[in-house]
C-alpha positions as CSV (number, residue, x, y, z in Angstrom):
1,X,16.5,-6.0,1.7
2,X,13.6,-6.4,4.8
3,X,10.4,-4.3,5.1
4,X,9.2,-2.3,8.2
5,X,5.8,-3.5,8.9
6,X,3.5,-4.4,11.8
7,X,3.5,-7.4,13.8
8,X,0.3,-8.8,12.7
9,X,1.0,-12.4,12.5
10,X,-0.4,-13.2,9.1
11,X,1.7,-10.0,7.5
12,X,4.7,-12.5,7.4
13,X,6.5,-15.7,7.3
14,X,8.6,-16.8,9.5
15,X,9.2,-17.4,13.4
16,X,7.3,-15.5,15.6
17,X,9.2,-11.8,16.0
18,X,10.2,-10.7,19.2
19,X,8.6,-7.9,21.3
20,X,10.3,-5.3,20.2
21,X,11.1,-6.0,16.4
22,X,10.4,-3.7,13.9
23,X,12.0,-5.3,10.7
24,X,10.2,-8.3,9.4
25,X,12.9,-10.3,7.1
26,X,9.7,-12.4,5.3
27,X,6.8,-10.2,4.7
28,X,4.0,-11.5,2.8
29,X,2.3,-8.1,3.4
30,X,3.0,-4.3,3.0
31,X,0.6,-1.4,3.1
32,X,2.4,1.9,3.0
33,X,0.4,5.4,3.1
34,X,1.4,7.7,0.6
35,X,1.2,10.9,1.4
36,X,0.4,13.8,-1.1
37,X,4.3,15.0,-1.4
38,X,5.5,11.8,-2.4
39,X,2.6,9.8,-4.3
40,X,3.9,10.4,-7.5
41,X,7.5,9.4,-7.0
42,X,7.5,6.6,-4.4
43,X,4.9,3.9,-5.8
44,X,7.3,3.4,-9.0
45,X,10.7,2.7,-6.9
46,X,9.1,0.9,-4.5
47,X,7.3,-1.6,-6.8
48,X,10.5,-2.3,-8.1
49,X,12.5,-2.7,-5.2
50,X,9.4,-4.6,-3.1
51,X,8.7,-7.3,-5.8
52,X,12.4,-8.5,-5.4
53,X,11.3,-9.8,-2.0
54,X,10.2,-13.7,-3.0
55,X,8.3,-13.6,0.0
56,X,5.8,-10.4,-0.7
57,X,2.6,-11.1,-2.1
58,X,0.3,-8.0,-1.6
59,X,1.5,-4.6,-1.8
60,X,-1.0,-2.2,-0.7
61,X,-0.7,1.7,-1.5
62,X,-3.4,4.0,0.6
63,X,-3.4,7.3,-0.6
64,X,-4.3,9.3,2.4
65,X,-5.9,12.7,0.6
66,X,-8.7,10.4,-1.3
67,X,-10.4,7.1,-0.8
68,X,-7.9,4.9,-3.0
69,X,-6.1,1.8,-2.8
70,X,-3.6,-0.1,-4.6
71,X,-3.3,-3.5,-4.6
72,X,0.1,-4.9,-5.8
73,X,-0.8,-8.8,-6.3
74,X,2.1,-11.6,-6.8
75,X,0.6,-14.6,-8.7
76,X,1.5,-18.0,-8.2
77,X,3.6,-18.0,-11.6
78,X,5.2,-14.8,-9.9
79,X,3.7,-12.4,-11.9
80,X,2.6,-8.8,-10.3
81,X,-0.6,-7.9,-11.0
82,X,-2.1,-4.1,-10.3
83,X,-5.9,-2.8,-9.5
84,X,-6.9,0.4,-8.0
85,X,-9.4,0.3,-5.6
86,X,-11.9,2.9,-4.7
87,X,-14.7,1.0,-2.5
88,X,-15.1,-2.1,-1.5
89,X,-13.2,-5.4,-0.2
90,X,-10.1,-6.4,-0.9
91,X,-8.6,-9.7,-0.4
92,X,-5.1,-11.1,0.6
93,X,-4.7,-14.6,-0.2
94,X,-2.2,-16.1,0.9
95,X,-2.3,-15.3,4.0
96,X,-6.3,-14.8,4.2
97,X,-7.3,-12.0,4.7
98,X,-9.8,-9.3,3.8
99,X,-9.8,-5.3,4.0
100,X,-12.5,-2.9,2.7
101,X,-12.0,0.6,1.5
């Protein structure tokens, strides 16, 4: 399985994607908007099918009809842990990085 994402260089791991790529085989990072039709159905599959990825770290879940985030963490021991976020920062380590609500 490989995830759509953006190029931003420290949403994956791996060689450096060319131009035009829009699969990334190793992300370390996905943020998907959920829109109001499918925010009750899509974050439960996609958890399940997105933590198989060994790679994946963070997955992020904006809701896009309220200020409301969540994060998806992978812990060391592989664990995933879950918070919602409704202000503030949150931060992606690895790869180091921050993003506020």
């Amino acid at each position: 399985m490989t995830a759509i994402m953006s190029r931003t260089p420290w949403a994956y791991s791996g060689d450096e994607l060319p131009e035009d790529a829009v699969v990334v085989p190793n992300p370390m990072v996905i943020v998907e908007m959920l829109s109001p039709s499918t925010s009750s159905t899509d974050p439960v599959w996609k958890l399940s099918e997105y933590s198989k990825l060994p790679s994946l770290r963070h997955y992020l879940l904006v809701w896009a009809d309220q200020q409301q985030v969540a994060h998806h963490c992978r812990s060391d021991d592989g664990r995933i842990e879950t918070r919602i976020v409704n202000a503030g920062e949150i931060r992606l380590e690895p790869p180091d990085a921050t993003s506020r609500t």
